[in-house]
C-alpha beads as a LAMMPS data file, in Angstrom:
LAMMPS data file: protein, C-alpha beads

144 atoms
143 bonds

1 atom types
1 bond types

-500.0 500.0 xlo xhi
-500.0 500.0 ylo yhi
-500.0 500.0 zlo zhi

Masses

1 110.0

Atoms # bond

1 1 1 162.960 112.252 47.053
2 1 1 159.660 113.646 48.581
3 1 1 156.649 113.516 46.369
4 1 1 155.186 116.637 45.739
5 1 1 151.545 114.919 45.452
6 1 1 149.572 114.338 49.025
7 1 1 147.558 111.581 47.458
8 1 1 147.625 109.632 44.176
9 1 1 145.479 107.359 42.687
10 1 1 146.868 105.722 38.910
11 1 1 144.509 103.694 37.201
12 1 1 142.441 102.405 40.502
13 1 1 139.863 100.165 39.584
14 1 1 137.437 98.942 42.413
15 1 1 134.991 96.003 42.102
16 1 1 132.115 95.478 44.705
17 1 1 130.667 92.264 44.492
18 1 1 129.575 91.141 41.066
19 1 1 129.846 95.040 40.514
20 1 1 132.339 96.950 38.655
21 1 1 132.686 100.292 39.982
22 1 1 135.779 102.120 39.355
23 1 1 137.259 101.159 36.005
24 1 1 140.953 102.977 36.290
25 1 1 140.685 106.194 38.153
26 1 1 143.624 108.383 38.397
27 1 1 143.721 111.734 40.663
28 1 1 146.140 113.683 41.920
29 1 1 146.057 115.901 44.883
30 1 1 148.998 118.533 45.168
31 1 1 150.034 119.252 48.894
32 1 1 148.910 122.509 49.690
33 1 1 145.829 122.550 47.088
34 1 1 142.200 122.240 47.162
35 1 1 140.931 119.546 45.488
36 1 1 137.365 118.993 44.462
37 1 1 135.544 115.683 43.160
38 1 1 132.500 116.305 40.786
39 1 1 130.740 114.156 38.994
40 1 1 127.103 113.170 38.492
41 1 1 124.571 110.868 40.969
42 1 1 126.760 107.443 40.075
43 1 1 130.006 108.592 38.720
44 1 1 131.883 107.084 41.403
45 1 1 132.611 109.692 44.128
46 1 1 131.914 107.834 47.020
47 1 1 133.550 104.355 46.233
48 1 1 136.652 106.534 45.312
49 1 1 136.963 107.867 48.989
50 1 1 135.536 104.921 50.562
51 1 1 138.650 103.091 48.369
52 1 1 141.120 106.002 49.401
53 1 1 139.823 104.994 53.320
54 1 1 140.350 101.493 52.805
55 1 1 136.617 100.973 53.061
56 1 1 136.818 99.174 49.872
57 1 1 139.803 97.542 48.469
58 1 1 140.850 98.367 44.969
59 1 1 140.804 95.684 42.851
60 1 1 143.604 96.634 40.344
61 1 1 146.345 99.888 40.454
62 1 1 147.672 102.106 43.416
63 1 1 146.805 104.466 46.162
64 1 1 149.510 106.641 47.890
65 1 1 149.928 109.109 50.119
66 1 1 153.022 111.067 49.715
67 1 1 155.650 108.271 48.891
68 1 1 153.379 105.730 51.082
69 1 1 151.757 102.729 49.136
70 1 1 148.391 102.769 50.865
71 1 1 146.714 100.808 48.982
72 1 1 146.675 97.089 50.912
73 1 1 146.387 98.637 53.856
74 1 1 143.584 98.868 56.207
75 1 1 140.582 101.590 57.405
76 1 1 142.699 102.101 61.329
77 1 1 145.731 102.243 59.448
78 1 1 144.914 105.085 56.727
79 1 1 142.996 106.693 59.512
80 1 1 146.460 106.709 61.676
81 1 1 148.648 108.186 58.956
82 1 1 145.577 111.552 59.137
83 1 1 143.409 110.589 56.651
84 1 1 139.724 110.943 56.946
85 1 1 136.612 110.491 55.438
86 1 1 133.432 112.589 56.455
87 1 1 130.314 111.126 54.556
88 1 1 127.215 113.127 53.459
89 1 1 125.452 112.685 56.289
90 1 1 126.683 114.484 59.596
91 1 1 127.294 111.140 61.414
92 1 1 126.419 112.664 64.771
93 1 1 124.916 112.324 67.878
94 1 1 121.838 114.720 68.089
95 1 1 120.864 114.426 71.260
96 1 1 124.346 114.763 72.280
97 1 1 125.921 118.510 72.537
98 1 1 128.644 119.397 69.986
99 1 1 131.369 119.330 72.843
100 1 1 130.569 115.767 73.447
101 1 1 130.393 114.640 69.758
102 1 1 133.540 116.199 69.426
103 1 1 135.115 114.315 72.697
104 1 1 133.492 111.121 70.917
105 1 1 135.772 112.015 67.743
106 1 1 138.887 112.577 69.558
107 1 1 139.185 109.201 70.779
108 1 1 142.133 109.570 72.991
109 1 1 140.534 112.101 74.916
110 1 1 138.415 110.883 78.028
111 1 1 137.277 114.464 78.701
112 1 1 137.185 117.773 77.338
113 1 1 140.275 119.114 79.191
114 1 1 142.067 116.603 77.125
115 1 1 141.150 117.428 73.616
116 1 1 144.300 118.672 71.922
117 1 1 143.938 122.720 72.518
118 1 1 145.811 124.161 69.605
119 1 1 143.973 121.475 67.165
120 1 1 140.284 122.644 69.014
121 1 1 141.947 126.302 68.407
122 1 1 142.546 124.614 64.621
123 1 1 138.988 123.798 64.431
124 1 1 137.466 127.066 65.888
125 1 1 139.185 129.399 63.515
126 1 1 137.686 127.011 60.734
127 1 1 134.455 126.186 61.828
128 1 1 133.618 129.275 64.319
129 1 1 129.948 127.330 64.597
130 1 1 131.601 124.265 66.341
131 1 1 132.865 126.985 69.060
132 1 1 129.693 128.963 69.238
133 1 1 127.087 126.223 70.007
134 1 1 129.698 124.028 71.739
135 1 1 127.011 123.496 74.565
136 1 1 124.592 123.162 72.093
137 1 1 123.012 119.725 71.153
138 1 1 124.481 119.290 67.931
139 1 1 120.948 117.734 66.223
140 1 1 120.114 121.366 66.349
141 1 1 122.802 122.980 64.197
142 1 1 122.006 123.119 60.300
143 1 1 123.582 120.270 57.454
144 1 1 125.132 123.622 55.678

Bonds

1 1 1 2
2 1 2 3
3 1 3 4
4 1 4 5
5 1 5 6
6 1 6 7
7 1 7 8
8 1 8 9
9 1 9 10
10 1 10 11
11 1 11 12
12 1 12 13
13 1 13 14
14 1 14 15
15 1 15 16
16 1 16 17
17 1 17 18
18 1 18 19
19 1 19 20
20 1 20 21
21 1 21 22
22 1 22 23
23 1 23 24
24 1 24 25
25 1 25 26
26 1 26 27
27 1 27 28
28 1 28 29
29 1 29 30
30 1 30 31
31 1 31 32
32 1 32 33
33 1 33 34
34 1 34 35
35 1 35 36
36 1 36 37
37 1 37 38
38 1 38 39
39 1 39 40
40 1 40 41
41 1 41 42
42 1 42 43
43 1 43 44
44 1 44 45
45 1 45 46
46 1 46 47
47 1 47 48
48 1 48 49
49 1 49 50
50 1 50 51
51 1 51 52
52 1 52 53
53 1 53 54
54 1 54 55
55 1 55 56
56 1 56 57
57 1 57 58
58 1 58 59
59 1 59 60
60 1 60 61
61 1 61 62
62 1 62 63
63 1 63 64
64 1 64 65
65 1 65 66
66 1 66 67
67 1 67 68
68 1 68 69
69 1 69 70
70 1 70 71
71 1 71 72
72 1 72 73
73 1 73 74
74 1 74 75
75 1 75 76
76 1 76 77
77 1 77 78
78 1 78 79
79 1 79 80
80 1 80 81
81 1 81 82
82 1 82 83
83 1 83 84
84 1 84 85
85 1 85 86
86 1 86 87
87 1 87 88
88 1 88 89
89 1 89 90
90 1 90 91
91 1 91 92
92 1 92 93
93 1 93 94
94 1 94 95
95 1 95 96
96 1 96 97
97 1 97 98
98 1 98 99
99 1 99 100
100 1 100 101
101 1 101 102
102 1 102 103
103 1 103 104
104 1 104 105
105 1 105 106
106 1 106 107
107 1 107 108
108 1 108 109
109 1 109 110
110 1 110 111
111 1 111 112
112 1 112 113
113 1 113 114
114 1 114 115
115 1 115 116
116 1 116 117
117 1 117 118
118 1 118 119
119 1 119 120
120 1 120 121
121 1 121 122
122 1 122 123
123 1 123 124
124 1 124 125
125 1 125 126
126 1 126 127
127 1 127 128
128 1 128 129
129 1 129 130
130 1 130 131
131 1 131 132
132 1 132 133
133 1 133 134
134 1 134 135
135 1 135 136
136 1 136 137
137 1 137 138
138 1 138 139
139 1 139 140
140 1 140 141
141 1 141 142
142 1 142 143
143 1 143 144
């Protein structure tokens, strides 16, 4: 049976050094939903992702996406089964344009030709920016 949850975390609990972090999280994120993770400066936010990405390794409970145990597995693993993490910052090269950056994400691509079409189409209708100052350098376009 298919779970109908795209990610689950039950009582995750993630330690980072001498420092105890996450003391049983548990989320659920139905497929198909928007899912949102508030809290104050401290709450946790990041070291949940960066635990979701592997980044950190939970110390105590489970991770899954779908039916998929994730959570002993690592970063280029959960990053091959199409999960991602963006942080705050942009994480991009400003002097480089946004067509470039985006050929530096795309990995398997060695040019622009190559980038996936119907996912650039993807990205386009979502972020009409990213096709507008595609030329652009991208250390010009605004955090928002």
């Amino acid at each position: 049976m298919t779970s109908p949850n795209l990610l689950t975390l039950e009582g995750v609990q993630t330690h980072i050094g001498a420092y105890h972090i996450l003391h049983g999280v548990d989320l659920v994120v139905l497929k198909g939903q928007l899912t949102m993770l508030l809290g104050r400066n401290g709450a946790g936010k990041t070291t949940t992702l960066r635990t979701i990405m592997g980044l950190w390794h939970a110390s105590q409970g489970r991770v899954r996406f779908g039916d998929k145990d994730i959570t002993a597995l690592h970063t280029p693993q959960i990053a091959e089964l199409g999960i991602a993490y963006v942080p705050e910052n942009m994480g991009i090269f400003s002097d480089l344009t946004v067509k470039e950056n985006m050929l530096l994400a795309a990995r398997s691509a060695k040019n622009a030709q190559q980038i996936d079409d119907t996912r650039l189409k993807w990205i386009f209708k979502l972020f009409p920016a990213v096709e507008k100052f595609w030329n652009h350098p991208a250390g010009k376009l605004s955090d928002g």
